[in-house]
Every structure is written in structure tokens, then in C-alpha cells.
C-alpha positions in Angstrom: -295.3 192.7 -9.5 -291.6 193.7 -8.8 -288.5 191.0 -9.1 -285.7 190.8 -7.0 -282.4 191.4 -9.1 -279.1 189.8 -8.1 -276.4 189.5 -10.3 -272.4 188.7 -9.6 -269.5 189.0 -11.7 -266.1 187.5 -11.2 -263.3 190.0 -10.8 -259.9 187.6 -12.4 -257.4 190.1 -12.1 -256.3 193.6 -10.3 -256.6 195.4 -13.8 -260.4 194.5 -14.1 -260.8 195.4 -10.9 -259.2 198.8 -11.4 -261.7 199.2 -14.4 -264.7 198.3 -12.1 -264.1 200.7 -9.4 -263.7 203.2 -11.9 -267.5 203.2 -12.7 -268.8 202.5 -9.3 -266.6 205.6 -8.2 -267.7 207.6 -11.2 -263.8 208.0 -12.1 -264.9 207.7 -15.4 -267.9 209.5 -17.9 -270.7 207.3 -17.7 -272.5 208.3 -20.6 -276.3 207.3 -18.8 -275.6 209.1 -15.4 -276.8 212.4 -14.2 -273.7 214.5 -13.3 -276.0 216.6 -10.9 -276.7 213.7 -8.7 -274.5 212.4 -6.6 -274.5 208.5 -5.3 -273.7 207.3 -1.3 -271.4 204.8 -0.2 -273.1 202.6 1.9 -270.6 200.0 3.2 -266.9 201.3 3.2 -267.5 204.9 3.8 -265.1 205.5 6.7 -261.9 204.3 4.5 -259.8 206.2 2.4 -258.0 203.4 0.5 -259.1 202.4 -3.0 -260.9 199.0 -4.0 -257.6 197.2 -4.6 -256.2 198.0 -1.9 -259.0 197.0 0.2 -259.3 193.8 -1.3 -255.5 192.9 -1.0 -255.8 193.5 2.7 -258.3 191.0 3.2 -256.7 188.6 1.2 -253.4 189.0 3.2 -250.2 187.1 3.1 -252.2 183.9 1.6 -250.3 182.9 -2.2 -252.8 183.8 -4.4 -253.4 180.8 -7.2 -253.2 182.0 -10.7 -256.8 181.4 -11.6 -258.1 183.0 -8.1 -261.2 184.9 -8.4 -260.3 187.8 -6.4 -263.7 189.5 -5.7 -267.2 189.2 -6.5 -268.9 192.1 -7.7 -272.6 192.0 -6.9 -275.8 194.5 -8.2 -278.6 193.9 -6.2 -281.7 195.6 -7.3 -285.2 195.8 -8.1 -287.3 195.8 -11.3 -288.0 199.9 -12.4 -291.5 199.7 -11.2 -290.6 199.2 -7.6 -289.0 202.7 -7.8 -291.3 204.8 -9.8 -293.1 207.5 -8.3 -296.4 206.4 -9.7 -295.9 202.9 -8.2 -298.5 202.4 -5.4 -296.5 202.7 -2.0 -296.8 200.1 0.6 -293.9 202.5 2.6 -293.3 206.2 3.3 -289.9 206.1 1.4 -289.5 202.7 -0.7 -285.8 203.0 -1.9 -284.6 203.0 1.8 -286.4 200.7 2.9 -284.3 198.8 0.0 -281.0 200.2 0.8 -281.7 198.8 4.5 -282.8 195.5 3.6 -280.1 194.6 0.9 -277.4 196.3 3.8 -278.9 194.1 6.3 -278.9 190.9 4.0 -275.1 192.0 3.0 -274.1 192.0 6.1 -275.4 188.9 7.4 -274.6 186.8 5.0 -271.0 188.1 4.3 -270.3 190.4 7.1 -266.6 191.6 7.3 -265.9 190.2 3.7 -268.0 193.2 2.0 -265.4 195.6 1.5 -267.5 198.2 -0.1 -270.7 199.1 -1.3 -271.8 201.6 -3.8 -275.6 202.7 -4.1 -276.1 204.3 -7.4 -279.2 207.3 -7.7 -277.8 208.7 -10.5 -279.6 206.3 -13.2 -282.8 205.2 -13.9 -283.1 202.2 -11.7 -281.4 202.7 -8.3 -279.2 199.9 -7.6 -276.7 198.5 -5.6 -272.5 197.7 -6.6 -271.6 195.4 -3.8 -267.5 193.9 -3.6 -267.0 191.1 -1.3 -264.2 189.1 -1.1 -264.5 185.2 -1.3 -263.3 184.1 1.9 -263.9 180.8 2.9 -264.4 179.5 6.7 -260.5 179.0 6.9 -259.3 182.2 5.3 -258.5 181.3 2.0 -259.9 182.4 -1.3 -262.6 180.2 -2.7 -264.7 182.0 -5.0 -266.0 178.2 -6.1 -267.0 177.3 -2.4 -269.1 180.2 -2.2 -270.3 180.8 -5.7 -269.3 178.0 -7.7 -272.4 176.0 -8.6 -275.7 176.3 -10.2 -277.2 175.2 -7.1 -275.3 177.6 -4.6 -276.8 180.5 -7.3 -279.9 179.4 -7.1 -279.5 179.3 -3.2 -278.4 183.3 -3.6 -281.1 184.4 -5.5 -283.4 182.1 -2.6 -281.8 184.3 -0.1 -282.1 187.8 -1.7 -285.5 187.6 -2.5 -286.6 186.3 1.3 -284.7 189.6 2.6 -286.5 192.2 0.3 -289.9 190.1 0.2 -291.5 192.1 3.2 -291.2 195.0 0.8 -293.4 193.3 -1.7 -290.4 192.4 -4.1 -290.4 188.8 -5.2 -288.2 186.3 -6.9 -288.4 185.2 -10.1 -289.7 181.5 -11.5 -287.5 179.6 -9.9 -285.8 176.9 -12.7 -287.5 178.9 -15.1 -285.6 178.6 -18.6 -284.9 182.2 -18.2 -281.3 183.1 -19.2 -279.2 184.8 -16.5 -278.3 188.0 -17.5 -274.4 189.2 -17.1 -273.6 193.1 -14.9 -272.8 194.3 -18.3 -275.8 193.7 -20.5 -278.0 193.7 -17.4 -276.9 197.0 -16.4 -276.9 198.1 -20.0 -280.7 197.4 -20.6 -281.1 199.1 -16.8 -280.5 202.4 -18.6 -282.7 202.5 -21.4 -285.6 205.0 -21.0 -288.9 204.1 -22.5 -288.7 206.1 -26.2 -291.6 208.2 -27.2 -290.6 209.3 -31.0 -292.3 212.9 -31.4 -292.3 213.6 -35.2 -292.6 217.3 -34.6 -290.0 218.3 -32.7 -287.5 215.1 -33.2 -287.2 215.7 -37.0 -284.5 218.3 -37.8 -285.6 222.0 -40.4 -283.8 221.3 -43.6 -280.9 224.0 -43.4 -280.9 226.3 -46.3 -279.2 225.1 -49.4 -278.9 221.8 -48.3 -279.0 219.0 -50.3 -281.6 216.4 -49.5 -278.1 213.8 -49.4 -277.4 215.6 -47.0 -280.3 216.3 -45.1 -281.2 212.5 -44.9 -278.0 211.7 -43.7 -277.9 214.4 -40.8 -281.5 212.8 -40.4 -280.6 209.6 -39.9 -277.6 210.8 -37.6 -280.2 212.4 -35.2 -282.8 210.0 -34.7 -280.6 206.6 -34.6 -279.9 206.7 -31.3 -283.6 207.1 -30.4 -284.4 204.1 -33.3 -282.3 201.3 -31.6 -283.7 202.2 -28.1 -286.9 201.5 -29.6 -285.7 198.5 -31.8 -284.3 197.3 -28.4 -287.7 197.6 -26.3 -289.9 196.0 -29.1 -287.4 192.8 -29.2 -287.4 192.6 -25.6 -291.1 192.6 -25.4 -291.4 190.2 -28.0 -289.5 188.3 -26.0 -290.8 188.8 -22.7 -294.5 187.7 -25.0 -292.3 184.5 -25.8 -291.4 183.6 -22.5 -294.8 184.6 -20.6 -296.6 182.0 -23.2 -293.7 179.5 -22.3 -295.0 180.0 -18.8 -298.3 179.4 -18.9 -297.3 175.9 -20.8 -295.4 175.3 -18.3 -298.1 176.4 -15.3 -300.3 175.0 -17.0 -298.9 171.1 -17.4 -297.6 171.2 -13.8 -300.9 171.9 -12.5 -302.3 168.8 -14.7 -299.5 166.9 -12.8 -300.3 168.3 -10.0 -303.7 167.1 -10.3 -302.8 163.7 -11.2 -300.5 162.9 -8.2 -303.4 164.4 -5.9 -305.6 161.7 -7.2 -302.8 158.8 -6.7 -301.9 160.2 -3.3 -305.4 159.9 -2.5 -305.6 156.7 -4.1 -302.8 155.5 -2.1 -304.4 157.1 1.5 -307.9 155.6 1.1 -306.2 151.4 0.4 -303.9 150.9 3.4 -302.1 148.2 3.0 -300.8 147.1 6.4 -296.7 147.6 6.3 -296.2 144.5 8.9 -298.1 141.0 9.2 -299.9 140.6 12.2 -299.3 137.1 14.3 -303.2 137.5 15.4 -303.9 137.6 11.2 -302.0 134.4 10.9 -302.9 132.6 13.9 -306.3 133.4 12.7 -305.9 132.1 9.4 -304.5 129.1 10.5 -307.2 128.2 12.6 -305.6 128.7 15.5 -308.0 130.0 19.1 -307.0 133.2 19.5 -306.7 132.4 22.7 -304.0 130.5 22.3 -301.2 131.1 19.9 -299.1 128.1 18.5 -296.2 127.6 21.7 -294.0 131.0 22.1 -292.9 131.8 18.5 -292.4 135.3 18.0 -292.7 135.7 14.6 -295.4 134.5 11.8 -292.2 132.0 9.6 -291.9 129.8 12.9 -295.2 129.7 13.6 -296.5 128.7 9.9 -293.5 126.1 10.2 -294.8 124.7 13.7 -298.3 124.2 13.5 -298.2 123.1 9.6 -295.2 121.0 10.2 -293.2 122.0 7.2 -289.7 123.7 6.4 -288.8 127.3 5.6 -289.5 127.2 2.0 -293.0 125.6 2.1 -293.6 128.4 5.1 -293.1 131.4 2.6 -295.2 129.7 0.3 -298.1 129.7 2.3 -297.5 132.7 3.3 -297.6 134.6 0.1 -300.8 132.1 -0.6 -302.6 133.3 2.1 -301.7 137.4 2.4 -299.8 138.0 -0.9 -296.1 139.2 -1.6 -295.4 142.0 0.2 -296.3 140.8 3.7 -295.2 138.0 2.9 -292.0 139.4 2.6 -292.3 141.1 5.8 -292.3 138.1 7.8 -289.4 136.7 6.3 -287.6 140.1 6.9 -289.1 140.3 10.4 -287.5 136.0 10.8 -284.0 136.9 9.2 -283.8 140.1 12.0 -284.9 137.6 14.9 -282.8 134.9 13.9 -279.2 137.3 13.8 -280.3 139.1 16.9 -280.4 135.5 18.5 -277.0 134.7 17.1 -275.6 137.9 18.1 -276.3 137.3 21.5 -275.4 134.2 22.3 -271.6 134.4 20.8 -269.9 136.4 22.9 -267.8 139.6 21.0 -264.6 138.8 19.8 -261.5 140.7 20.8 -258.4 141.1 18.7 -255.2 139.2 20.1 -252.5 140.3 18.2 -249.3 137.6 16.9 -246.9 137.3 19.7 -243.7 138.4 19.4 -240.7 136.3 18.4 -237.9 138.3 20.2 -235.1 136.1 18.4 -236.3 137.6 15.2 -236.2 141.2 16.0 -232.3 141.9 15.3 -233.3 140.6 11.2 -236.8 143.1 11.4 -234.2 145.5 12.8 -231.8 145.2 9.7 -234.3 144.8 7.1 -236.1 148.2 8.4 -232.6 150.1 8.4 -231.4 148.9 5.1 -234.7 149.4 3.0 -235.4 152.3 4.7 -232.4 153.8 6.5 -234.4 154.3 9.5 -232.3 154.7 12.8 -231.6 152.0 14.7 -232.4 154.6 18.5 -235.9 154.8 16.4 -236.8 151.1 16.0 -235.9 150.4 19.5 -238.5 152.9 20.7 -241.1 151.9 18.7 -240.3 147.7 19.6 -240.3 148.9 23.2 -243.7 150.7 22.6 -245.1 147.1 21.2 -245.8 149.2 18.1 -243.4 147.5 15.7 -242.0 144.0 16.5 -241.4 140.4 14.5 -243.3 137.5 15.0 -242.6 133.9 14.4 -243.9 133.5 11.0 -241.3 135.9 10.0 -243.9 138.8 9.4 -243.3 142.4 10.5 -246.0 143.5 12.8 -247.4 147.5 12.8 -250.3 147.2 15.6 -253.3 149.0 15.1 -254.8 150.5 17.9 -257.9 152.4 19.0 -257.3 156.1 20.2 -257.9 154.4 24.0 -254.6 152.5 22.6 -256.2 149.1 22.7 -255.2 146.6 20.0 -257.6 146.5 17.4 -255.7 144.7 14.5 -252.3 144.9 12.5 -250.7 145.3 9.1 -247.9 142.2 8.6 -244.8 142.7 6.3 -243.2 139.6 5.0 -239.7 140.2 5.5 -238.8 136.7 3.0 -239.6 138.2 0.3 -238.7 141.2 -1.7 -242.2 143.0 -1.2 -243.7 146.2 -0.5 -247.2 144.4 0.2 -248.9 144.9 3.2 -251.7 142.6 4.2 -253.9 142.7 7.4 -254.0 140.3 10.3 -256.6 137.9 10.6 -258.9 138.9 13.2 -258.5 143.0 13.1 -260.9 145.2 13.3 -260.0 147.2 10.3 -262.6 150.3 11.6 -261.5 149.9 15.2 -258.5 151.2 15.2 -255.4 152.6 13.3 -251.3 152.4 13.2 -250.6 155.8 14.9 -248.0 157.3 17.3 -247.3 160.8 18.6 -244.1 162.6 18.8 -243.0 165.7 21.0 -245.1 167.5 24.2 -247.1 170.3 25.3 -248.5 171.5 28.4 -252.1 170.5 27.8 -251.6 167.3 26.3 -253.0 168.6 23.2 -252.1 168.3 19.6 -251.1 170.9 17.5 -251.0 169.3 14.1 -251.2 165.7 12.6 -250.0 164.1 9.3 -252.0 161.3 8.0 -250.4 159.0 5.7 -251.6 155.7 3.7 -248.9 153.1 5.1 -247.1 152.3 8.8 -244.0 152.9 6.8 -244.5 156.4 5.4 -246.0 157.4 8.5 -242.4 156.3 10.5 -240.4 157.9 7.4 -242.2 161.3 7.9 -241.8 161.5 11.4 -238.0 161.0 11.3 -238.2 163.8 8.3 -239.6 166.3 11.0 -237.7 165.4 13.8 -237.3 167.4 15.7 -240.7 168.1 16.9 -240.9 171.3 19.0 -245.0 170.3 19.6 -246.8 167.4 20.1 -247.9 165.7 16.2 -250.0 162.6 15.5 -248.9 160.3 13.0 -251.9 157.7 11.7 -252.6 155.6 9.0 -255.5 155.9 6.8 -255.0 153.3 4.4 -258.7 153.7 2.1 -261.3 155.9 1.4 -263.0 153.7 3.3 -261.3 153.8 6.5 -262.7 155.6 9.4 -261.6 159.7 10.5 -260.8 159.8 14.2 -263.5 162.5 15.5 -261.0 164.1 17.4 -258.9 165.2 14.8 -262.2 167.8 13.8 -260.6 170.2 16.7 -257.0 170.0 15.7 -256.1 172.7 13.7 -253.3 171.8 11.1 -253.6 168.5 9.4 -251.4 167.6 6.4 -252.3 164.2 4.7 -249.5 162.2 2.4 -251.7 159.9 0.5 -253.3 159.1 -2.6 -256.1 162.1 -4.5 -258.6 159.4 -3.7 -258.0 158.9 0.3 -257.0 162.7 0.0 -261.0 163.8 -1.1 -262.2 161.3 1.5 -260.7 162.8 4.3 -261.2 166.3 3.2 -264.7 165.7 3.3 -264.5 164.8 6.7 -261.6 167.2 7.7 -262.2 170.4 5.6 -259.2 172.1 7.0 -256.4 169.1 6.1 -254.2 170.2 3.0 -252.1 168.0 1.0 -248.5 167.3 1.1 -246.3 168.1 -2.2 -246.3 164.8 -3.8 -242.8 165.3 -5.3 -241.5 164.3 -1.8 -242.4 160.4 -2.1 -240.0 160.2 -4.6 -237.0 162.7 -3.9 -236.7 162.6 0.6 -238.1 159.4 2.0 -237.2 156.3 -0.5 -233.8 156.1 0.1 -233.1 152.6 -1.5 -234.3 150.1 -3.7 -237.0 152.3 -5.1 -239.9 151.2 -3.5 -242.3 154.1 -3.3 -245.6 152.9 -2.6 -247.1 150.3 0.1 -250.2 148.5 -1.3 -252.7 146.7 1.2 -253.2 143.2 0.2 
């Protein structure tokens, strides 16, 4: 049976991959290569430029981090006894049928991030050097997105092996403890023939005069080479002995699992165990006509409670008397649900009325805001006028939340008596309704262009006036938790920058793959002009 073989390598640096083209190219000797064959470039053939220079135009104008894994070398392959000629052939020629597949797989999976693609006849075991660049859906280099984890090798190897399968190549054990193998030693062991030691014709004549010192040592010289080949072969088989027995352990005492959950499983199918209590069961076992179930209850709790007269507690016990634990439970689950839905429907939703404003108070908001924060005083009047910021009568600043349909949903209040930074949230909001937001500058289309999403009202307001002013339309928004909710809309906006702790920063990345992070130096050195203050914290 023939394995698939796919194995990467991480190319760090341009010298390494200076050295790696070099052997793909043949620019070097390869001492286990036949000179007289020649090997094709499969992917790549119609450009003149070298390896690097390939690879740096894919990467572009992008700053390249210091750790960056610039390309991925990959050999694809197949174990030697696909190739032989003495191998039964399922096709007319089996090493393109190889080279097709593994292109077609190449190109489907990486497409225009293979840069170039070496097939190599002139070694024992055809094989395949593929370079691809790790591009990730944005652009950027991000060798760990694509390659990083066991699981996403795992998933490569899953992939390979489906695209050469038709060929009768198939993967390996899958979680086997099998090591992987490095390019290096893989392709190493790749070139070792199979050593037949002739006695006759590999020992050397004894050259006249010679000393038998001498002859020994010429001896050894000659047939070393030939000694480690076969030193190498008999560990590997031993080996290869080592691991086949580990296999059948393992094949074996899966099976005998395998076994034993088929008999539970069919344990479990042949005693059904109804998942929900039946009101026909219990009016039954109540001794009720069937005819005639106790009044209108709808659920088997009420109904024990009716016709036996009793409270809730006294219910549940009867009813785990009577049909055991877990339907009992069922009925009480099934009461609970009926009981909220009833509730739910009869209180009508509530809706958010925000503090009204105290217009006598705004002139102190005003001044607080511009001292602590040296925000213009053209600014504040905008926003008050907007009903976005504005000072209520219990001396509280208010930053209204609002939906993206800009209904009020809740707000964040500011003591302004005391010499806090702590935010705390209005009674009433609806914390994953809505969000403190604002938009500055047009377009044509309405549309935005980019949004910055920050973890207070204030930083938000502080950022804006940073950017001012803005040539296209940005949305400023609060998200104040990893908790809080990611407008869906924001999934179509292509630039978002978010100013806000690593832990609401990895929540909304998951959400928004595309958002980057703002330098975090700037906190501290462009928007807290006085007092210090440098963080808002949610109460």
C-alpha cells in the first residue's frame, strides 16, 4: 500500500531561502542526483525572476514582523513503491497522473500564493518542492493562521491524501504516535538505495607490496559508505517492526472498544426510556377517565397539584414516586417553561426612558468636560444638541446609548461631584441593545469607510477630535466588555481600528477578523491632557 507524503518547512529568513532554491534549482552539487536527468518546473515556469524575488513581490509593501515566516516550502510525494516499475499499474503513466493531482490540489487550495514548483526526476523517489507564500484572507503574512497548529497539519495531510486517493495512495494512521519527519532527514532517507553487499567484486585486490595496515584501511575506506546505508535500513526496519506491533496493540484494543460501545449502544436502543411524561400516563395513574382529564391544565405539576390537592413540593414527590427521577424532572422543566412563558406574556416589554435633561446644569457638564479633558466647547454643543451628551438633575453626565436605528437603549452616567473616572450604567438600559456611538464626516453613499471602537464614551469623543478632520464618513462606538455585542454591520466595513483593552481587543477580533489595534502608547502621550486620568472603568 503506498502513503501520501506531505511535509512543510518554514523558510525564517531570505538567506535560507537563497539556500533552498539553490537545491530545488540544482545551483548546487547534489551529491544523490543524476546529472543526466533533467527536472520540470511545474508552477512558475513562465517567470525569469528568482525565488526571492518572487516571494518579496507577493509579500509587497506589507512591514514584515521580525519573526515572519516568509514561505513555506512543501514536498509532496509518494512512498517509492508507488513509482517503481515493477509496481502493479492501476494507470498508463502513474507519475503524471501524480504531478496532475498534487498541481490540481496546489492550486486549489493556495492558488495564486504558490510561487513555484519544482518536480524533481532526478532521484530515486520523484517528488514535488512546492513554495507558497503564507497569505492570509486580508493580505498579510500569517504562516500561524495557515500552518500553525497541530490540528491545521493534521487537516493538510487530510487534504493531500483525499486529492491523490483515486490513484490508490493513502494517508497514513491518522494520530498514530508516528513522529513527523523534517524536509531534511525525510529527503535524506528518500535517497538511500536498497544495498546489496557483493563480496566479490566490492572488496578491493591487495595492491602489491602493500601492507595489510594498509590494505585494511583502504578496505574500510571503500566499503563504509555502502555499511552505513545498510546500518541505516536494518535500524529503520527494526523500527518500522516496532511501530507495526504498536499498531496492532493499538487496532487491536480499539476494536475491543469498539465492541463494547456496540453492545451499550445497543443496550441503550432496545430500553427506551420516554424523554417527556405523558399527561395521558399521569392522568391514568391518577385514576383519572381518560375521557376526561383533571379541568385544562396543561402540564402533569398542575394537574398532580389539582386533583391531589397538594402544593408544588408534595407534587414532585409523587411524581418521582410514581415514574422515577428523570421524568420526573421533565415535568417540572416542562412547569417552570409554562409558568415564564405566562409571565412573559402578560407584562408588557419594557422600553428604556432615559433621565431627562436638567438644562440649568449643562454650562457645569460643559466646564467639567473642557477642563478634564480639553474638549472644545463648538464640540460639546453638537453633541448636547444631538441629545447624545447632556446633564441631568442628579448631577450625572449622561452618554446615551442607542441602537443602530438610533433609538435609546440605555446610558452610561458620570458623576460630575466627585473626582471620578467611574462610569456606571443607567437603571433600566439595555446594555445589548444598543451602544454610545456617533459618526463624523460624509460620503456619497452614506457608507462608512472605517470605524474606531473604543472602551468608554470619553475615549471615543477624545479620538474623534484627534482625527478631525475627517475627509470620510467614520463611526465612533463603545464596546465596553468582552461581553458586549458587535454590530453585524461593521462585518462589511473595511478598516476598523479598536482602542481598548487585549481582552475586548481578542473579543472583537473574533468577530471582526480584519480590526487591528491602535498603538497603545497613545492613551498615555495624545488624549489625557490633565489630571492623569487614563482609564474609564464601568461600575
Amino acid at each position: 500500500m503506498s502513503l501520501a507524503v506531505c511535509r512543510i518547512q518554514k523558510v525564517k529568513n531570505w538567506g535560507m531561502l537563497k539556500g533552498n532554491e539553490a537545491h530545488t534549482a540544482r545551483e548546487r552539487k547534489t551529491p544523490n542526483a543524476n546529472p543526466e536527468i533533467s527536472n520540470v518546473r511545474i508552477i512558475g515556469n513562465s517567470s525569469n525572476l528568482d525565488l526571492e524575488s518572487l516571494v518579496k513581490a507577493k509579500i509587497g509593501s506589507q512591514k514584515i514582523r521580525s519573526n515572519a515566516v516568509l514561505a513555506v516550502e512543501m514536498l509532496l510525494s509518494a512512498s517509492p513503491e508507488y513509482f517503481r516499475e515493477d509496481a502493479p499499474k492501476t494507470f498508463a503513466s502513474p507519475l503524471d497522473k501524480f504531478v496532475e493531482a498534487t498541481t490540481e490540489w496546489l492550486h486549489f487550495n493556495w492558488g495564486e500564493r504558490v510561487v513555484r514548483a519544482e518536480l524533481h526526476l532526478d532521484e530515486i523517489t520523484p517528488h514535488i518542492h512546492a513554495y507558497i507564500v503564507p497569505l492570509d484572507e486580508f493580505g498579510k503574512l500569517n504562516c500561524r493562521g495557515l500552518f500553525g497548529s497541530r490540528i491545521n497539519l493534521s487537516q493538510l495531510q487530510d487534504s493531500f491524501a483525499q486529492a491523490v486517493a483515486h490513484l490508490g495512495i493513502s494517508r497514513g494512521v491518522k494520530g498514530s504516535a508516528a513522529k513527523h519527519t523534517k524536509i531534511k532527514k525525510y529527503y535524506a532517507a528518500l535517497n538511500q538505495e536498497s544495498q546489496l553487499l557483493n563480496l566479490e567484486y566490492s572488496f578491493p585486490k591487495p595492491q602489491a607490496n602493500e601492507e595489510c595496515k594498509n590494505y585494511r584501511q583502504r578496505v574500510i575506506e571503500i566499503l563504509y559508505p555502502q555499511f552505513e546505508i545498510i546500518n541505516y535500513q536494518l535500524n529503520e526496519r527494526s523500527r518500522l517492526l516496532r511501530q507495526k506491533s504498536h499498531l496492532e496493540q493499538t487496532a487491536r484494543r480499539s476494536e475491543k472498544l469498539r465492541q463494547q460501545l456496540e453492545s451499550e449502544l445497543h443496550i441503550l436502543q432496545t430500553t427506551v426510556i420516554p424523554q417527556k411524561l405523558s399527561l395521558d400516563l399521569v392522568t391514568y395513574e391518577l385514576g383519572l377517565n381518560p375521557n376526561r382529564q383533571a379541568s385544562s391544565q396543561n402540564n402533569a405539576v398542575e394537574m398532580v397539584m389539582q386533583v391531589n390537592q397538594c402544593n408544588f413540593k408534595d407534587a414532585v414527590v409523587w411524581l418521582r414516586d410514581h415514574f422515577g427521577k428523570e421524568l420526573m424532572v421533565s415535568a417540572v422543566k416542562n412547569h417552570s417553561i409554562n409558568q415564564a412563558l405566562s409571565i412573559a406574556n402578560q407584562i408588557p416589554e419594557t422600553v428604556f426612558t432615559p433621565p431627562l435633561p436638567d438644562g440649568s446644569r449643562w454650562r457645569e457638564l460643559e466646564k467639567y468636560l473642557r477642563q478634564n479633558y480639553s474638549i472644545p466647547q463648538e464640540f460639546l454643543q453638537v453633541m448636547n444638541q444631538r441629545g447624545l451628551i447632556y446633564a441631568d438633575a442628579s448631577e450625572n453626565a449622561v452618554f446615551l446609548m442607542r441602537n443602530l436605528a438610533s433609538e435609546a437603549t440605555g446610558a452610561y452616567l458620570h458623576p460630575l461631584n466627585r473626582q471620578t473616572n467611574t462610569l456606571r450604567l443607567c437603571p433600566q438600559s439595555k446594555r445589548f441593545s444598543g451602544w454610545f456611538h456617533f459618526s463624523m464626516g460624509v460620503s456619497q453613499n452614506n457608507s462608512l469607510s472605517s470605524a474606531i471602537l473604543v472602551s468608554s464614551p470619553i475615549d471615543a469623543i477624545l479620538l474623534s477630535i484627534k482625527n478631525t478632520p475627517h475627509q470620510h464618513r467614520r463611526l465612533y462606538l463603545t464596546i465596553d466588555s468582552k461581553y458586549a455585542p458587535i454590530p453585524k454591520n461593521l462585518q462589511s466595513v473595511p478598516k476598523i481600528m479598536i482602542f481598548a483593552s487585549e481582552e475586548i481587543a481578542l473579543s472583537i477580533k473574533q468577530s471582526l477578523p480584519q480590526a487591528i489595534e491602535l498603538e497603545a502608547n497613545i492613551r498615555n502621550t495624545e488624549l489625557r491632557k490633565s489630571q492623569g486620568v487614563d482609564n474609564h472603568v464601568l461600575a
